[in-house]
C-alpha positions in Angstrom: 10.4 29.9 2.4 8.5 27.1 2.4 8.5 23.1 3.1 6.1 20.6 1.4 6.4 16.8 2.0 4.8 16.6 -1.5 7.7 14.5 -3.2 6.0 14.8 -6.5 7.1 18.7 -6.3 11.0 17.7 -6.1 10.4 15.9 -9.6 10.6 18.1 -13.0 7.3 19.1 -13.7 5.4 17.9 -17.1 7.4 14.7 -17.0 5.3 11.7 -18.2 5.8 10.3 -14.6 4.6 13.0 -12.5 1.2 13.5 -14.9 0.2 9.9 -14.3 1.2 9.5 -10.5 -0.8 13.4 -10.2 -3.9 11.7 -12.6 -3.7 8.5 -10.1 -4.1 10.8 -7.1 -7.0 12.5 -8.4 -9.3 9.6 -9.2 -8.3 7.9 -6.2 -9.2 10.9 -4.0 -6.8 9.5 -0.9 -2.8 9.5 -0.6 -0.4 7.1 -2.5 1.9 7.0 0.1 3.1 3.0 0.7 4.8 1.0 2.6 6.3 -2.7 2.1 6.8 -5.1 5.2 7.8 -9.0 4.5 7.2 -11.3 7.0 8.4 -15.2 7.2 5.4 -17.1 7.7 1.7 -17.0 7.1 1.3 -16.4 10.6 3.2 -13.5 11.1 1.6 -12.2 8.0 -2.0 -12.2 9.3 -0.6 -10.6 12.6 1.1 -8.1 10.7 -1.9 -7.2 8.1 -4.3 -7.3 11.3 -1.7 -4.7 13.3 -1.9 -2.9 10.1 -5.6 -2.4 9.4 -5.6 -1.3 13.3 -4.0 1.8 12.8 -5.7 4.7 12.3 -3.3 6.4 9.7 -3.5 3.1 7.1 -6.7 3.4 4.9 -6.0 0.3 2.9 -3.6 -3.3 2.9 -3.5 -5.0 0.4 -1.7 -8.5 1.1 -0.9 -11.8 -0.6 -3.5 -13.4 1.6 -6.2 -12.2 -0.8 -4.0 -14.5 -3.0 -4.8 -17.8 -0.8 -8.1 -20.0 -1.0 -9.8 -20.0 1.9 -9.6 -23.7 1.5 -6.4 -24.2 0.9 -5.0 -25.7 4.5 -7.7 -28.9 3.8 -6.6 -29.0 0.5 -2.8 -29.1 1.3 -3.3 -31.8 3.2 
């Protein structure tokens, strides 16, 4: 018997699906695992995405601060 964390292998194999998420993995040459965290300001977002990128484990974030202009607090004023 064995165990495989590989949640791809519960699926039904051929399925359109499993073919693309398999294809994705192999160009990308890394994991697809994710994870989603929310936070309720700006602040606690950087801390969050900087607690993030210091773990050893996480290879990428992506975050919605790639979405703000560095400019934007003089502009918002």
């Amino acid at each position: 018997m064995r165990f495989d964390y590989n949640l791809l292998k519960l699926q039904a194999r051929g399925t359109e699906s499993v073919d693309w998420e398999e294809r994705i993995l192999r160009s990308a040459g890394r994991s697809s695992f994710v994870a989603l965290s929310t936070a309720g300001s700006l602040d606690e977002l950087r801390e969050r995405a900087a607690a993030f990128e210091g773990l050893a484990s996480v290879s990428e974030v992506e975050s919605v601060l790639s979405l703000i202009p560095p400019e934007q607090g003089r502009r918002r004023r």
